[in-house]
N, C-alpha and C positions, 0 to 999 in steps of 0.2 A: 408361225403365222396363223391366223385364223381367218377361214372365209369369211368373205361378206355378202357374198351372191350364190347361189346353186340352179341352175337350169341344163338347157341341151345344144348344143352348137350346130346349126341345122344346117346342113352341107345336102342339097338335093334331098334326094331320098335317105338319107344319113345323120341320125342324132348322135352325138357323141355329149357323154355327161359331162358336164366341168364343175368346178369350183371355181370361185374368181378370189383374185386375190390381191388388193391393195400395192402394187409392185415398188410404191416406192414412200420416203417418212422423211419426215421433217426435222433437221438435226437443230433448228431454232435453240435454244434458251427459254425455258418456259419462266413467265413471268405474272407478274397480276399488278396493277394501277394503286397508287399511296399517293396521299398528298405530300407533296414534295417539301413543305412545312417540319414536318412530325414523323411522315413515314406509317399514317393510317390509312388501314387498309380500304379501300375505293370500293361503293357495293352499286350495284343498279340494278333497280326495282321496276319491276311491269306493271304500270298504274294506270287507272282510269283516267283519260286526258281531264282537266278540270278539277281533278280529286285528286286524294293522297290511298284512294283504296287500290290493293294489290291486288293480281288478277293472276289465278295462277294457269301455267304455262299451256295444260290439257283442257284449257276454255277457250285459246286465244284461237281465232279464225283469220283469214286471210281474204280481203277485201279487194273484188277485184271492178274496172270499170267496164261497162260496156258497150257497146257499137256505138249506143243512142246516149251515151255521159250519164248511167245511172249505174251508184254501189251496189254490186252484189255478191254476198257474203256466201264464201266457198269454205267450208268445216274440212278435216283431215277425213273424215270417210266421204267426202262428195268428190275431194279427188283421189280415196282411194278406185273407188267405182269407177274409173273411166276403164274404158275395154281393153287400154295398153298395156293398162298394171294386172292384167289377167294371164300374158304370155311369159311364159319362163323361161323363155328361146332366145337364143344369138343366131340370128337368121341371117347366115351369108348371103350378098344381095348379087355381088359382082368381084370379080377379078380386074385389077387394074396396075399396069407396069407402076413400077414403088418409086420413080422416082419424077410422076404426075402427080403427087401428093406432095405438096410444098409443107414443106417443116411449121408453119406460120400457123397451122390448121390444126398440130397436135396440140392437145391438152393433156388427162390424165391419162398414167398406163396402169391397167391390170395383167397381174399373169393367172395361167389360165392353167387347172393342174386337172388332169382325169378324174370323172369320178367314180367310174366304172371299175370291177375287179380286174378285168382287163384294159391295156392302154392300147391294142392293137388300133383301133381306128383312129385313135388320137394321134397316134405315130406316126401314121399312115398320111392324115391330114398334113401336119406339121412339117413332115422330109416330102410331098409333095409341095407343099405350097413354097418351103425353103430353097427349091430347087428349078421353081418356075421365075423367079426375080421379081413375084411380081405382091400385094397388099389383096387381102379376100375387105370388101368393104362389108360391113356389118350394120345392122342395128337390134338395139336392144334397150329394155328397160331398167332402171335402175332407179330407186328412192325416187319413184313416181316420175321420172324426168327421162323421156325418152331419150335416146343416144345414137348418134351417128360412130364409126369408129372403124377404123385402119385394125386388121390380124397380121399379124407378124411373128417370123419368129424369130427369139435371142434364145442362144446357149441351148438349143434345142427345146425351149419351154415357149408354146405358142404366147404372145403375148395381145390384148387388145389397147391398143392406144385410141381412147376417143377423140374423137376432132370437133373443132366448133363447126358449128352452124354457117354457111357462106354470109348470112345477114349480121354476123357478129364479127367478123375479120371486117375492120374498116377498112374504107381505100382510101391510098396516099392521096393527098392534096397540095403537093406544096408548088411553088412558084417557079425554083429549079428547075421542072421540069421540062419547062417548055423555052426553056434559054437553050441556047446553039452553043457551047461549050465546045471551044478546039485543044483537044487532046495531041500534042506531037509526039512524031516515031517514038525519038528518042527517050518520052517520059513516057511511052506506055511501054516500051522495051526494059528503063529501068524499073520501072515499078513491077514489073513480071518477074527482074531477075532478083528484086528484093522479096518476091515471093518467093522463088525457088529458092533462095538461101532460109528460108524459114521452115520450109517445108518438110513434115514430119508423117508417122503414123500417129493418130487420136490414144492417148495413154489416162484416162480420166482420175486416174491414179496421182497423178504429177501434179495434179494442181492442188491447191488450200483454199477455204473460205477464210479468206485476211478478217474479213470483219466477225466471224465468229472468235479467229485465234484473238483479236486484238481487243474482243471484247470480255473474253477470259480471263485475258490479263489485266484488265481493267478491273474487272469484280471482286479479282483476289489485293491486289491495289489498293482499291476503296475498303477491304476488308481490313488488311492490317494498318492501315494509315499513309499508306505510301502515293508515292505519284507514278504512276505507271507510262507515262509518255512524257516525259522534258520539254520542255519548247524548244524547238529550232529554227534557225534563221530557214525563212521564207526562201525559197529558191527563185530570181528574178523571173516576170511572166516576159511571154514571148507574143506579140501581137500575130495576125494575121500578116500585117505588112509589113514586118522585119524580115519575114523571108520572102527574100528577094527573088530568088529563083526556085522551082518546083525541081526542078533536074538535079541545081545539086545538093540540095537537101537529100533526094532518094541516093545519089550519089554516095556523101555519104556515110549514109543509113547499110547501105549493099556492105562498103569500107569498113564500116564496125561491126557488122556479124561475119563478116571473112577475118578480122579481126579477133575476134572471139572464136570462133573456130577453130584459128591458129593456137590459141591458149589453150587445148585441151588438155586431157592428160595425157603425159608422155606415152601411156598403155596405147590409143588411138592412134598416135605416131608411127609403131612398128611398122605397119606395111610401108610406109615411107622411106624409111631407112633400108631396109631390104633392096628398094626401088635404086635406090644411089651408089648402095653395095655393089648393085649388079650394072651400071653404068661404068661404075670404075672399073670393075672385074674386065669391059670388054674396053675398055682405052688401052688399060697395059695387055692384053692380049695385041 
């Protein structure tokens, strides 16, 4: 991996060097626009509005409005100079229990690697803050654009995940919410126990991008001539108001993962049999 940041992690009176690093990549399909005609390749050009003259990329500025509705033009060194883009510090601000920070707020994550000959204070950091349960709240600068962002740590490598800005998380607005919805025992009792039948440790492993696999198959498909997906009968759609009852729909729903469960592999079974061994063992006693 290669850095893309270097500064100092300001804990108190404590800088500790880092490197920042990219934590996470984009497994997409890289691709580029043809005209779906012929399969020529699609270019677009920075031109003067009005004109056909090209404007190359190291002249273009960014136009911005002001208080009183008038354009004024901001160059790459007008907003280099602002005095944020001058600190090269991750300046711990506060300590906050990690699960007051609603998931809704993260955006990107960097990991954060020493960059010091030694990692004593980075270690030191990292199994303290890992051990208090709690997020060091941060801010710092990056590619001109100041940063809020959540410290944590994964697999022992501090990690920063930035967060949006409170004025960029919208709030719900919908109509539901102010309707009186009666919820009965019964369906909030089944619907908990159709939770606990699903109920797992998080394995991120287990799962697939369907639309990457299935668009794989598609490309290679289209490459030798073939059809990659058959048509199949439609499976019939189900209204809202065919189901009659909320209860026993989760019913059962609960019915067919006890159900499936049941069909495991015989290897899952042993302790079961064991169980029955030993029931019979104490009748004929």
């Amino acid at each position: 991996m290669r850095s893309i940041w270097k500064g100092d992690l300001s804990f108190g009176l404590v800088n500790v060097p880092v490197k920042v690093y990219s934590a996470t990549q984009s497994h997409d399909r890289s691709s580029h626009q043809v005209d779906a005609k012929d399969g020529t390749r699609i270019r677009y050009r920075r031109v003067r509005e009005g004109t056909d003259v090209e404007v190359d990329y190291s002249q273009i500025a960014n136009a911005y409005e002001s208080d009183e509705g008038r354009s004024v033009i901001l160059t790459k060194d007008d907003l280099a100079s602002l005095p944020v883009n001058r600190s090269p510090e991750i300046s711990i601000l506060e300590f906050v229990p990690a699960d007051q920070v609603d998931p809704i707020y993260f955006d990107k994550a960097y990991y954060l690697e020493p960059a010091s000959k030694s990692p004593k204070a980075y270690t030191l950091l990292a199994r303290t803050l890992e051990s208090t349960d709690r997020l060091a709240i941060a801010m710092f600068t990056l590619r001109s654009r100041t940063r809020l962002a959540a410290l944590r740590v994964i697999d022992g490598v501090m990690t920063l995940q930035t967060l949006l800005w409170p004025d960029e998380v919208r709030k719900p607005d919908f109509g539901f919410l102010d309707q009186d919805v009666e919820i009965r025992p019964q369906e909030l009792e089944m619907a908990s126990s159709l939770i606990d039948t699903m109920a797992t440790d998080f394995d991120p492993s287990r799962f697939e991008d369907v639309y990457e696999t299935e668009l794989a198959k598609l490309i290679e498909a289209k490459a030798g001539g073939g059809e990659a997906f058959p048509e199949e009968a439609e499976a019939p759609s189900h209204d809202d108001d065919e189901v009659a009852d909320l209860l026993a729909a989760l019913r059962a729903s609960v019915k067919d993962r006890a159900g499936t469960a049941e069909a495991a592999p015989a290897a899952d079974k042993k302790p079961a049999a064991k169980k029955t061994t030993a029931r019979k063992s104490a009748k004929s006693a």
